[in-house]
C-alpha positions in Angstrom: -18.2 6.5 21.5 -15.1 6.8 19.7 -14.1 2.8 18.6 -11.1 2.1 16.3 -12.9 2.0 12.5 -11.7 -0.9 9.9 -12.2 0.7 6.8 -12.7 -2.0 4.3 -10.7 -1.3 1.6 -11.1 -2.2 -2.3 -9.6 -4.8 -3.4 -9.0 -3.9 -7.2 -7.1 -6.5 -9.7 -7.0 -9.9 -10.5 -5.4 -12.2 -7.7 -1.3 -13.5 -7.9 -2.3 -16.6 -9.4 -4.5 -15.1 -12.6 -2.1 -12.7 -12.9 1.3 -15.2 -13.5 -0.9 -17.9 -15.5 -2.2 -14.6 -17.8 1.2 -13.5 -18.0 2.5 -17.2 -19.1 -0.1 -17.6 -21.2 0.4 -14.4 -23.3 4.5 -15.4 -23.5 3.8 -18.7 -24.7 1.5 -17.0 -27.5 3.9 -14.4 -28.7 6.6 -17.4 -29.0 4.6 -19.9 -31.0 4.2 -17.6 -33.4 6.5 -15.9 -36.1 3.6 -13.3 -37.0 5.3 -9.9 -35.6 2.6 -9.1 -32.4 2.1 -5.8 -30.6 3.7 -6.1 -26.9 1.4 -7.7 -24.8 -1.1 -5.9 -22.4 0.5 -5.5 -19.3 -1.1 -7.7 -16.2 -3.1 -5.6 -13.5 -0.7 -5.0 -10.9 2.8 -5.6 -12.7 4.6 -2.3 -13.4 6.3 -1.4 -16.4 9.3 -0.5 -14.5 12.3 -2.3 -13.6 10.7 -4.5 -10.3 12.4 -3.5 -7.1 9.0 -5.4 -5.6 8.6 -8.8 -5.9 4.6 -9.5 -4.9 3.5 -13.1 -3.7 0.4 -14.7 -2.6 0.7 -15.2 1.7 0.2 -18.7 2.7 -3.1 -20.4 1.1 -6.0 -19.8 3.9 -4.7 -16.6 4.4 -7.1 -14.0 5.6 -6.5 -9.8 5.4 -3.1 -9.2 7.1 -2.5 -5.9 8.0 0.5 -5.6 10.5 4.1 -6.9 9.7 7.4 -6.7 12.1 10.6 -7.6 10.9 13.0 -8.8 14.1 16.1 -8.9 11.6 16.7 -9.1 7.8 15.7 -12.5 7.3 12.9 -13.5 10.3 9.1 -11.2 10.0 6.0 -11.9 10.9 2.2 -10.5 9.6 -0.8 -11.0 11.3 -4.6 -10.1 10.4 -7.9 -11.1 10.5 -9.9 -13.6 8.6 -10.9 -11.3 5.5 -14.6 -11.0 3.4 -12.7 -13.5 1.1 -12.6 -16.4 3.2 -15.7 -19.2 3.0 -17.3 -19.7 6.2 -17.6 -23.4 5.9 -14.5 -25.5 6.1 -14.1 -28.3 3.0 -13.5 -31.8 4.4 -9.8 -31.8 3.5 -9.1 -28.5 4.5 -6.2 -27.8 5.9 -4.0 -25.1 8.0 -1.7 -24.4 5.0 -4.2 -25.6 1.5 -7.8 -24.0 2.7 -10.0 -21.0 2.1 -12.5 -20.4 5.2 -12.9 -18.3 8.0 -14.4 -18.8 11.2 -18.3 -19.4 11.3 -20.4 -16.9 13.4 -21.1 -18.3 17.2 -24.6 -18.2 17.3 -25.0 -17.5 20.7 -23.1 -16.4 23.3 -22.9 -15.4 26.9 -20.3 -13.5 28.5 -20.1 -12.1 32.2 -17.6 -9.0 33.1 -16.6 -8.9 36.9 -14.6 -6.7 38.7 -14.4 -6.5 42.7 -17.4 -4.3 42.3 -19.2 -4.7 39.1 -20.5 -7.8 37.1 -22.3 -7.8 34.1 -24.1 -10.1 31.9 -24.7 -9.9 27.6 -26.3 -12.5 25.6 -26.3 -11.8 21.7 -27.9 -14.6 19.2 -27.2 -14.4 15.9 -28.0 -16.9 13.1 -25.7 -18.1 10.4 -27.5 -20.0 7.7 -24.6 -21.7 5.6 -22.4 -23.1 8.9 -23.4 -26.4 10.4 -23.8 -25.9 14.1 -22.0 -27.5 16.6 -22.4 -27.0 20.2 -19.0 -26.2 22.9 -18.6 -24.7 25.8 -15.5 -22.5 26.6 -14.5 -21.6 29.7 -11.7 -19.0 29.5 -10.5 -17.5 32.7 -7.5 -14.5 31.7 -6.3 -12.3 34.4 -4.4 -9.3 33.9 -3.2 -6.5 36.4 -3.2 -2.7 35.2 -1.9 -0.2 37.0 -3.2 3.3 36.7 -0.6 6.2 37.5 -2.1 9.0 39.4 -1.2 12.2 40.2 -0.5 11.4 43.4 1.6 8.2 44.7 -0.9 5.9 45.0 -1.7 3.5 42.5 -5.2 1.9 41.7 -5.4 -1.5 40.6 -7.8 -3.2 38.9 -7.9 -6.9 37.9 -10.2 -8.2 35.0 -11.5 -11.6 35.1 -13.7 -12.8 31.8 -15.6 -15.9 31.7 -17.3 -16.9 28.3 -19.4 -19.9 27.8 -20.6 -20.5 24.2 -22.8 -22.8 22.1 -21.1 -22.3 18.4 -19.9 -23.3 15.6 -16.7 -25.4 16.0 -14.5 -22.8 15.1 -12.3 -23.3 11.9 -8.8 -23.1 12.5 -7.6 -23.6 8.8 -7.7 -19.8 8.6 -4.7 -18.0 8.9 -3.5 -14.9 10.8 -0.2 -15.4 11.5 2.9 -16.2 8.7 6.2 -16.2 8.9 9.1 -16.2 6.9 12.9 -17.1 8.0 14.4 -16.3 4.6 13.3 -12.5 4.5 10.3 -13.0 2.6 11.3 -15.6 -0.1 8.9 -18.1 1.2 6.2 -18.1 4.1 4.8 -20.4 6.3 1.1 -20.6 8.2 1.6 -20.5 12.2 -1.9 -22.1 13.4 -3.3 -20.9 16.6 -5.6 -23.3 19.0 -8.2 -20.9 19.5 -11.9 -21.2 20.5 -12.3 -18.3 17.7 -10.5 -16.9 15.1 -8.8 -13.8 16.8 -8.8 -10.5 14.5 -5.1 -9.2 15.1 -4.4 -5.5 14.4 -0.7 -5.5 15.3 2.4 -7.1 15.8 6.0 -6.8 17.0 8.7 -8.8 17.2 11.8 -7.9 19.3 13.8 -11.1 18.8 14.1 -13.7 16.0 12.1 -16.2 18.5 10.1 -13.6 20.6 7.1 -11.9 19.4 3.8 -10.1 20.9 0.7 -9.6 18.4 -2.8 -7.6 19.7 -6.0 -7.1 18.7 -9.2 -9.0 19.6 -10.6 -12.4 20.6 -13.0 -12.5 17.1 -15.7 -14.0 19.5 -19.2 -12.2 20.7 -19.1 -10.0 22.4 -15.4 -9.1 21.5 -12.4 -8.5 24.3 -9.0 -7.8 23.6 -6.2 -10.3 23.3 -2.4 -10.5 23.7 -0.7 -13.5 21.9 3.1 -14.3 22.6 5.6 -16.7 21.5 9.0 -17.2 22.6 10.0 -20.3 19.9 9.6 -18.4 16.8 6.1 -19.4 16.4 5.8 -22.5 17.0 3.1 -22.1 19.6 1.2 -18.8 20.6 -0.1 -18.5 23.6 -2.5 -16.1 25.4 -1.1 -13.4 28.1 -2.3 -10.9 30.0 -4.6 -8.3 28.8 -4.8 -4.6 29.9 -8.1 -4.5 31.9 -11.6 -2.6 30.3 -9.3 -3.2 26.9 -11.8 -4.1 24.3 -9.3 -4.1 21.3 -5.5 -3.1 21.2 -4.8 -1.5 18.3 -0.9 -1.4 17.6 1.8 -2.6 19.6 5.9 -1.8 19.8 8.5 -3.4 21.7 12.0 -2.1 22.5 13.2 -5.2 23.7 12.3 -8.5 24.9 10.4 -7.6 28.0 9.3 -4.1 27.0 6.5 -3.2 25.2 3.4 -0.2 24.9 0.3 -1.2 23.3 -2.6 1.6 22.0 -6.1 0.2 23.6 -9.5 1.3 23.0 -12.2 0.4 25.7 -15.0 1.6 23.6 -15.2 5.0 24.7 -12.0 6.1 25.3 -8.4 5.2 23.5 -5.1 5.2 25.6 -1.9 3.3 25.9 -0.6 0.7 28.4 2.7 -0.5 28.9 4.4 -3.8 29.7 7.3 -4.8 31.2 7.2 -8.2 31.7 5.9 -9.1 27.9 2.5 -9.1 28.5 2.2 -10.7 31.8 0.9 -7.5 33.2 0.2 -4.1 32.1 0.3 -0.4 33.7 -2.1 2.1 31.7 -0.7 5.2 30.2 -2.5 8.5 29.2 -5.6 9.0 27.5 -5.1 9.9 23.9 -6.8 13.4 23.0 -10.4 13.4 23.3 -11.9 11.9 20.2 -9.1 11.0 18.4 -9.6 8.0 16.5 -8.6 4.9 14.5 -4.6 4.5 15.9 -3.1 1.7 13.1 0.9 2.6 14.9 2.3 3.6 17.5 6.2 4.2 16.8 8.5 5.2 19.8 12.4 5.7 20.5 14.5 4.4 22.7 13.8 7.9 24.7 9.6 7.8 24.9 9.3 10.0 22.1 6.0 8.1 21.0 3.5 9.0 17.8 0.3 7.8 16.6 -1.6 8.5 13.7 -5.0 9.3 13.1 -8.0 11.8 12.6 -10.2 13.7 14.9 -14.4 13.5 13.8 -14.9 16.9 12.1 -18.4 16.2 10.8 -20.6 12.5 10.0 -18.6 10.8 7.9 -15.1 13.1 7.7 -12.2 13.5 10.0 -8.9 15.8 9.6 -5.9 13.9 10.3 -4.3 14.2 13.6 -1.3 13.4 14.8 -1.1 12.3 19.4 2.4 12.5 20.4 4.0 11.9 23.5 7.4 12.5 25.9 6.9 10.1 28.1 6.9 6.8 27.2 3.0 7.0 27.0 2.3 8.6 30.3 1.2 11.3 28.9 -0.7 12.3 25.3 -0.8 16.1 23.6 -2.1 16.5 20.0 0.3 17.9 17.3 -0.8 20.5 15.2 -1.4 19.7 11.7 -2.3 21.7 8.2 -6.4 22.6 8.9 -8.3 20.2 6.1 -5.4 17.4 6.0 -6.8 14.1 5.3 -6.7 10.8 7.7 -3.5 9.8 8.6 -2.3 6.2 8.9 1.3 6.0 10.1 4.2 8.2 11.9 7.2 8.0 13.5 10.5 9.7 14.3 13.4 9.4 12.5 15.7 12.0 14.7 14.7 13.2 17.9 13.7 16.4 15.9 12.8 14.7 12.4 9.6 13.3 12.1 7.3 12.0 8.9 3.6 11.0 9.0 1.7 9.6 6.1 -1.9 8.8 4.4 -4.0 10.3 2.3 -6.3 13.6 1.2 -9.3 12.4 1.4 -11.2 12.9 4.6 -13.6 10.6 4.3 -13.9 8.3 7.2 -17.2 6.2 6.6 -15.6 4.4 3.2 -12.4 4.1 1.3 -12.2 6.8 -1.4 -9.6 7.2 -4.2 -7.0 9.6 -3.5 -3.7 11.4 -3.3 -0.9 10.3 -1.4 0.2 13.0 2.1 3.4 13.1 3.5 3.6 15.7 6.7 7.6 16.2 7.7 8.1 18.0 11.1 11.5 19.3 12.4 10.7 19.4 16.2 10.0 16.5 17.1 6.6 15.8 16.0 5.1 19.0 17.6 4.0 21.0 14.6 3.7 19.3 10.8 3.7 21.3 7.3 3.3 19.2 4.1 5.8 17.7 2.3 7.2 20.2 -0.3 6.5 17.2 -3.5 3.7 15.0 -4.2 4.3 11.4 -3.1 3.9 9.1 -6.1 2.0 6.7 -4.0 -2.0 7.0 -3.7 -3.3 6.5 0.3 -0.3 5.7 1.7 -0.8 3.9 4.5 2.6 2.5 5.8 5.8 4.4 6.2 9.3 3.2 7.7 12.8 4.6 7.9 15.9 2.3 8.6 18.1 5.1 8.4 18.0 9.0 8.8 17.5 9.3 5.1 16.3 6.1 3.5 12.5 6.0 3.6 10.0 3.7 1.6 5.7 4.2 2.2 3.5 1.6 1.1 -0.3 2.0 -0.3 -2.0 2.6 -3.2 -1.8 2.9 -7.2 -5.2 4.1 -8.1 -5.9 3.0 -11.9 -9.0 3.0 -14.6 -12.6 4.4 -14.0 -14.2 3.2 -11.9 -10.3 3.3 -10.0 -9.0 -0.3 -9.3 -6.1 -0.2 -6.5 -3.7 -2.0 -6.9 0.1 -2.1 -4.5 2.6 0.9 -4.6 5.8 1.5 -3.1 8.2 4.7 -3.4 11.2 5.1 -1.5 13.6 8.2 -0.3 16.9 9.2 -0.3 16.7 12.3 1.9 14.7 11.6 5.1 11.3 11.5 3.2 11.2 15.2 1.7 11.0 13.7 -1.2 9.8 10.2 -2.9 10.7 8.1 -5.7 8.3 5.3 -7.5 10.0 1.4 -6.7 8.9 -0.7 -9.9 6.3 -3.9 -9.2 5.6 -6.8 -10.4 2.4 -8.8 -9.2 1.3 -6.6 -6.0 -2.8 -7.0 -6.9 -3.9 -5.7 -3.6 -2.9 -2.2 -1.7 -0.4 -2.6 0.3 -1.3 -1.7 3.8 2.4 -2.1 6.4 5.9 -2.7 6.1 9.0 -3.4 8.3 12.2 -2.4 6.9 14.7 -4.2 9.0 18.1 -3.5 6.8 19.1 -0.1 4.7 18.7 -2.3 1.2 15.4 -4.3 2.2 12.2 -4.3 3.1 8.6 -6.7 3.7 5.2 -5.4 3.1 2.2 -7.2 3.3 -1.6 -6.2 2.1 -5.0 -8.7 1.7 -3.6 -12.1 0.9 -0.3 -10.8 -0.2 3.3 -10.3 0.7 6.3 -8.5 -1.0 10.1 -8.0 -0.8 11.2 -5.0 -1.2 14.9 -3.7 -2.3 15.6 -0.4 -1.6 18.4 1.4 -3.4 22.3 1.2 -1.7 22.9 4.2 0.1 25.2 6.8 -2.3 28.8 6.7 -1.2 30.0 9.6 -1.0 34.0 9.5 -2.0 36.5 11.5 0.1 38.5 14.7 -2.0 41.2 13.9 -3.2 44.1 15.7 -1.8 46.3 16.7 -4.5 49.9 17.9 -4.0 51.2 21.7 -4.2 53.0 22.7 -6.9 
């Protein structure tokens, strides 16, 4: 059964707030006294270099975010989940925006499936010891119509109804998924959602400054996919359709405010789906070659040339990266053929209809996250065939990649440091279409960075864990005109 994995990645450093009072406390040291003293020792995660990344801790309550989408230079959004870092028992003053907890475990709950000719029933108990139980009941009716092309030119449809009732935990909404900024990542906000359960979102995209669509899963048990939309900029989220048999969507891209394609995973099988009508209903793509697995993008032009990253199972344990591309707007998948033995890859996309850049990392471990070099694959026909990049990226697993122009890249990942290797965030950036990359200095990234959205040629947002950074990217060279002398 091929199922999206979530790798839980290591966490390495100190958090945002050690690191600034450590690095305020060795300054105010050095000047109270007029004893010469050797430099001080640099602060896990802060980069010798001049900083061209400017790390912050998210919004206090934060959990793991994972997905960011820029609609202009100065309005993003990031989603996530709830994170291993998050208590499960609210405090008695917490709040949305000052709290640390995450959503307790339901402890039981029953869920029944029905379709015009199946129903079925699941009831899973689980016990959580340090939550105080509460009892609800939840009756969620969500109704979403998926069409599924055929060959011929008659369309099936299929209509998914989900009822859940559960006795659980009242669910704590102080733990955020979604934050915002409206000053392009100087300062971000909490957006609450009035939830039964804390959702676990896996993507996010955001075609207008007030309109935004973010997937994943409901966070309840059993799990179901979700689709969250807003059309005030956040204010208020609200459930929408969801493709039908989806158990989680993966990734999600819209090229406008109507449009959108979604990667879903039923369980057994991942494919894409595509809405028209922002998520009010959905018509299912192509399957995705057989096992490939663990889609984090999907990236697509304004033409359907769509790619998603991933790997294909090569033994328990171990994938080879893999690369699904498609033509048609998601109608139909092929896989790309990549170098034999590459590692997992975690993000492509186009940057010309014939240049294309995917990134991630060597290792081709699966089952964990283990320390490793940086891979960049460039292909020149459209994403058909990949070759590796002719340099070494400076960045360890890279895991986010994005191009606002033909030839201004920056990736996002990991700085692998000490033994046993602590990560901590990294970001490089090109000037020639991603053959080649360039280290960006940092200052207080603790945590690998894991997306970004670059919505202008100079800047950038990343977000990784609890964190969030700005990102300036060099000015693009001018290139003067010659100078026309006279003839003499």
């Amino acid at each position: 059964m091929s199922q999206p994995r979530r790798a839980r990645r290591k966490r390495g450093g100190i958090g945002l707030g050690g690191a600034l009072v450590t690095a305020l406390a060795l300054t105010s040291c050095t000047m109270a006294s007029n004893t010469p003293m050797a430099a001080p020792t640099r602060v896990l995660g802060e980069q010798s270099a001049s900083a061209t990344v400017l790390g912050q801790p998210a919004p206090a309550g934060t959990g793991d975010l994972g997905a960011v989408s820029c609609a202009d230079a100065t309005h993003c959004w990031a989603v996530g989940i709830a994170g291993p870092n998050i208590p499960a028992t609210p405090s008695a003053d917490s709040t949305a925006t000052t709290s640390r907890t995450a959503a307790p475990t339901p402890s039981t709950s029953t869920s029944t499936t029905s379709t015009s000719t199946t129903s079925t029933s699941t009831t899973s108990t689980s016990t959580t010891s340090t939550s105080t139980t509460a009892t609800s009941t939840t009756a969620t009716t969500a109704t979403a119509t998926t069409s599924s092309p055929a060959t011929s030119t008659n369309r099936v449809t299929t209509t998914s109804r989900v009822t859940t009732t559960s006795t659980a935990p009242t669910p704590n909404r102080s733990v955020t998924v979604i934050a915002a900024t409206v000053n392009g990542g100087t300062t971000w906000s909490a957006q609450p959602l009035s939830l039964a359960a804390t959702p676990e979102l896996s993507g996010i995209a955001c075609p207008t400054d007030t309109a935004c669509m973010a997937v994943g899963s409901t966070g309840a048990v059993p799990g179901a996919g979700i689709v969250l939309v807003t059309h005030n900029g956040g204010a208020s989220w609200v459930q929408t359709g969801v493709p039908a048999g989806a158990f989680v969507l993966t990734a999600v891209q819209c090229s406008g405010p109507a449009l959108c394609i979604a990667v879903i995973s039923d369980g057994t099988n991942i494919w894409s789906a595509q809405t028209t009508d922002f998520g009010h209903t959905w018509v299912q793509g192509g399957l995705l070659p057989v096992g490939f697995s663990d889609p984090r993008t999907i990236a697509c032009s304004a033409a359907g040339q769509c790619l998603v990253a991933g790997y294909l199972p090569t033994s328990t344990g171990h994938g080879q990266g893999a690369v699904a591309l498609s033509e048609n707007g998601g109608q139909t998948w092929v896989g790309a053929t990549v170098p034999p033995g590459s590692g997992v890859l975690q993000s492509a996309l186009c940057i010309t209809a014939l240049t294309c850049v995917a990134v991630g990392t060597t290792s081709t471990t699966v089952s964990d996250v283990v320390p490793a070099t940086g891979l960049v694959l460039d292909s020149s026909d459209g994403g058909h065939t990949w070759v590796a990049a002719p340099t070494t990226p400076p960045v360890d697993d890279i895991y986010g990649v994005a191009c606002p122009t033909a030839k201004v890249c920056a990736i996002v990942g990991t700085r692998w440091q000490g033994q046993p290797a602590v990560g901590t965030g990294a970001v490089a950036h090109s000037q020639d279409g991603g053959a080649t990359f360039v280290t960006s200095g940092t200052a207080y990234v603790p945590l690998t960075l894991t997306a970004l959205s670059c919505p202008s040629l100079t800047a950038c947002v990343a977000v990784g864990g609890d964190t969030v950074a700005r990102i300036s990217l060099p000015a693009p060279a001018v290139v003067s005109p010659p100078v026309s002398r006279p003839i003499r």
